[in-house]
C-alpha positions in Angstrom: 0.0 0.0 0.0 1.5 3.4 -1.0 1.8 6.7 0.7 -0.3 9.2 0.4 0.5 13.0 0.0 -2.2 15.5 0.6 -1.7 19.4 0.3 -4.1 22.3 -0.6 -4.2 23.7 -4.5 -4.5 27.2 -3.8 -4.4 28.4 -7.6 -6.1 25.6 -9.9 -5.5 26.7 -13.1 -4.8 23.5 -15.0 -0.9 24.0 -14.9 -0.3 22.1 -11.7 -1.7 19.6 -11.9 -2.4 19.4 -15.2 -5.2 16.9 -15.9 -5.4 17.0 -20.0 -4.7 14.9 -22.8 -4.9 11.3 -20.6 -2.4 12.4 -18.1 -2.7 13.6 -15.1 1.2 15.4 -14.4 2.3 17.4 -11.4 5.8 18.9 -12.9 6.1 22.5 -11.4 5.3 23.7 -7.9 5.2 21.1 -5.0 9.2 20.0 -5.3 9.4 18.3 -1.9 6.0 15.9 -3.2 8.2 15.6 -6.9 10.9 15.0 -5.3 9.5 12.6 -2.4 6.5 11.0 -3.6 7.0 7.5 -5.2 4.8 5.4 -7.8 2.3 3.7 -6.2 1.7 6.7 -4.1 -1.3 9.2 -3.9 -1.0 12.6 -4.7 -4.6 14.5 -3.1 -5.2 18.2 -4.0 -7.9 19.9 -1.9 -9.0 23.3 -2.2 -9.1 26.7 -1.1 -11.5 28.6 0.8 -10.7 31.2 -1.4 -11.4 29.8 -4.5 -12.9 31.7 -7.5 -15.8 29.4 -7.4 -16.6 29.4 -3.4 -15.5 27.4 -0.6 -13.5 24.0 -2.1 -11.8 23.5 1.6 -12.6 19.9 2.8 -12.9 19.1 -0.9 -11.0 16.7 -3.9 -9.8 19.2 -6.6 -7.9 16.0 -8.3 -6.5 12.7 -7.2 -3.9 11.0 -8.8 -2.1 8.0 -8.6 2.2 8.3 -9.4 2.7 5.8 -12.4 5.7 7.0 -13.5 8.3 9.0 -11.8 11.0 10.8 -14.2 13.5 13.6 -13.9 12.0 16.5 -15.3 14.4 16.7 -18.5 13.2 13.1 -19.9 9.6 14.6 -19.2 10.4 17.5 -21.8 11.7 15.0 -24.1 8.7 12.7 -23.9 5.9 15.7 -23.9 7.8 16.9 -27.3 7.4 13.5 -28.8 4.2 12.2 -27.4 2.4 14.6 -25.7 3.0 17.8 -27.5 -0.2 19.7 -25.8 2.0 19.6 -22.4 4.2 22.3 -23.7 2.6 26.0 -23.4 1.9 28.1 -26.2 -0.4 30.5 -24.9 -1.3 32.1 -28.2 -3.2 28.8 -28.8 -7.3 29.7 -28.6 -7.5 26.3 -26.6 -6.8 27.1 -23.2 -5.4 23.4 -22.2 -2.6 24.5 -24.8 -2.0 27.8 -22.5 -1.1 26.1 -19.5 1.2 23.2 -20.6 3.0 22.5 -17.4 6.6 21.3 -19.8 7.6 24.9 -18.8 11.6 24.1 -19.1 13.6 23.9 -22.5 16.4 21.6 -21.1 18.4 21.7 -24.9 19.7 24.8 -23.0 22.0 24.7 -19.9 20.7 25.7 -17.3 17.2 25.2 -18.8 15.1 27.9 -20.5 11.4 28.8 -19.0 8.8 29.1 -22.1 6.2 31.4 -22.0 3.7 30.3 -20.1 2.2 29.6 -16.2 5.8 30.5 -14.4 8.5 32.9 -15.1 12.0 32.9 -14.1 10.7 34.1 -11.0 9.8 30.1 -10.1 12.6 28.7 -11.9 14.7 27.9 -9.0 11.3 26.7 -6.9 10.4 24.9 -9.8 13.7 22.8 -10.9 14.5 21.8 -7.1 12.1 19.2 -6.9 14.1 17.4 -9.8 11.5 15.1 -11.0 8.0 14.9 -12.9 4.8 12.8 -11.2 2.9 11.2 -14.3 -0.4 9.2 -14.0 -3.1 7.6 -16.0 -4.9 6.8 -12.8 -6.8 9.5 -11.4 -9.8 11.8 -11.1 -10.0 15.4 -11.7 -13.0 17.7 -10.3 -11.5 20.9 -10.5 -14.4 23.6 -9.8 -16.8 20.4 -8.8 -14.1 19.5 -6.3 -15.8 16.5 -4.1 -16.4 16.9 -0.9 -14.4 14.5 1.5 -16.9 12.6 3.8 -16.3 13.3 7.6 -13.9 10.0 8.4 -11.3 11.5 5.7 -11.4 14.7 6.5 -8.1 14.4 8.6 -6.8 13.6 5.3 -6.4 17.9 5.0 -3.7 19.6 5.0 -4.8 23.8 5.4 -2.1 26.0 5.1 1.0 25.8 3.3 3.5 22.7 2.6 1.5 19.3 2.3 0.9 16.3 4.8 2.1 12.5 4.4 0.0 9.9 5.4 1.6 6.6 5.8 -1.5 4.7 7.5 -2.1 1.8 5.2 -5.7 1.9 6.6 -6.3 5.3 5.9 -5.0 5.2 2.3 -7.0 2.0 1.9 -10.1 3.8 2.8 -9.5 6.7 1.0 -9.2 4.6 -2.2 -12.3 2.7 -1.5 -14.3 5.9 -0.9 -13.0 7.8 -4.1 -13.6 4.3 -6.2 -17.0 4.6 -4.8 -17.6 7.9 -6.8 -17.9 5.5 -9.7 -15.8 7.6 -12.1 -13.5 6.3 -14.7 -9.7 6.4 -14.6 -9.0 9.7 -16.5 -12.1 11.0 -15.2 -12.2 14.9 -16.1 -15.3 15.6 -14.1 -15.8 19.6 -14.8 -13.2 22.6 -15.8 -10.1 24.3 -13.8 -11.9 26.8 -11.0 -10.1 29.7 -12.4 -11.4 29.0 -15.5 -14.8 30.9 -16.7 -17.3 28.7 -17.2 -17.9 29.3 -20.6 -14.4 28.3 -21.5 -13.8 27.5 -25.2 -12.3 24.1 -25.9 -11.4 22.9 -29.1 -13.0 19.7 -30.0 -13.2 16.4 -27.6 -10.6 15.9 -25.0 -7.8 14.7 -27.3 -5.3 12.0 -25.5 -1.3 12.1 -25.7 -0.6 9.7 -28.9 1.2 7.0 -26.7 0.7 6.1 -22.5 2.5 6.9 -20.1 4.4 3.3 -20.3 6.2 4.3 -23.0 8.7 6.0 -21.0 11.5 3.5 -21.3 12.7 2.1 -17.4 16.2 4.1 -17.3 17.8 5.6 -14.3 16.0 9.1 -14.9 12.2 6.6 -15.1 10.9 5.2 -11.8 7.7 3.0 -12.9 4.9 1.5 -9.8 7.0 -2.1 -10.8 10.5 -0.4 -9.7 9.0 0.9 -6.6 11.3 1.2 -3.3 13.8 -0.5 -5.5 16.3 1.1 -3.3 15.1 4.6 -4.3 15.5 7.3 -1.5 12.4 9.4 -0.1 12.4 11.5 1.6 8.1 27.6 -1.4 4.7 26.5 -2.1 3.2 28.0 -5.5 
């Protein structure tokens, strides 16, 4: 049974995490869960009291999953190749394009920041927690974030930083619960809060052209198989 890592999203703007095209990714913001969090382990958003949309605290934003661990350069290389809607180009009339969370150009040393959700401003935030979180398992509600019932609700982290839950028990039950909600794997159940409501997207949710286990197992890829294969674990956006 894995971890579980729980932490509020105070700005959910479909950068991090970003929930589109099959994949669920946490790649900027949160280093010390990038850097920590291993696959097999749960990754829990909750929300703000001060969202756009009301009060989300108490409630799921996203749950995902970690399938693949990978140092954030090979995730540039395989958005480029097989997800290309993960890199930001916000001139693009589809706002999923604006928000690609591949924000670093790592051909360059040290690595370029696109235009896009983070400026240089974050770069150093960004790059220190090394590694990208990558999952075809998980559930996004974004502005209908879920309600947690009353036994999870210790699950919360308010404030800053995150909280790691290591009761088996607790995980389990949390898993059981958001299986309960009867939503699919890849689940995108409404839009990003900070999004208007009316936003325009292009077309039908369009999926990256390969999975996620396509990302060869290398020293920079950590799949849910390699877990605790002797890996170590250990400025909030």
């Amino acid at each position: 049974m894995g971890e579980l890592f729980s932490y509020c999203v105070r700005y959910d703007g479909g950068a991090a995490p970003n929930p589109f095209w099959g994949v669920c990714t946490l790649v900027i913001c949160k280093p010390r869960i990038r850097h920590t969090a291993q696959p097999g382990d749960w990754v829990v958003g909750t929300g703000s009291c001060r969202s756009p949309v009301g009060d989300l605290s108490g409630a799921v934003v996203y749950a995902m999953q970690v399938g693949q661990k990978v140092t954030m350069a090979k995730y540039d290389d395989w958005a480029a190749a097989e997800c290309p809607g993960k890199r930001p180009d916000p001139a693009h009339p589809d706002p999923r394009r604006g928000v690609g969370d591949a924000l670093y150009d790592f051909s360059f040393d040290p690595p370029r920041v696109r235009p896009g959700d983070h400026t240089e401003v974050h770069r150093e935030h960004d790059l220190s927690g090394r590694y990208a979180l990558l999952a075809d398992r998980f559930v996004y509600f974004g502005r209908a974030a879920e309600p947690l019932p009353p036994g999870l609700r210790g699950l919360v982290k308010r404030g800053p930083g995150h909280r790691r839950v290591r009761d088996a028990r607790l995980v389990q039950r949390f898993e059981q619960w958001l299986a309960g909600l009867g939503h699919p794997w890849g689940a995108m159940v409404d839009m990003p809060a900070l999004w208007p409501a009316e936003a325009p997207i292009a077309g039908a949710i369009k999926r990256c052209r390969t999975p996620i286990q396509s990302l060869q197992q290398t020293p920079a890829a950590i799949s849910v198989s390699a877990r605790h294969g002797g890996q170590s674990r250990g400025r909030r956006c």
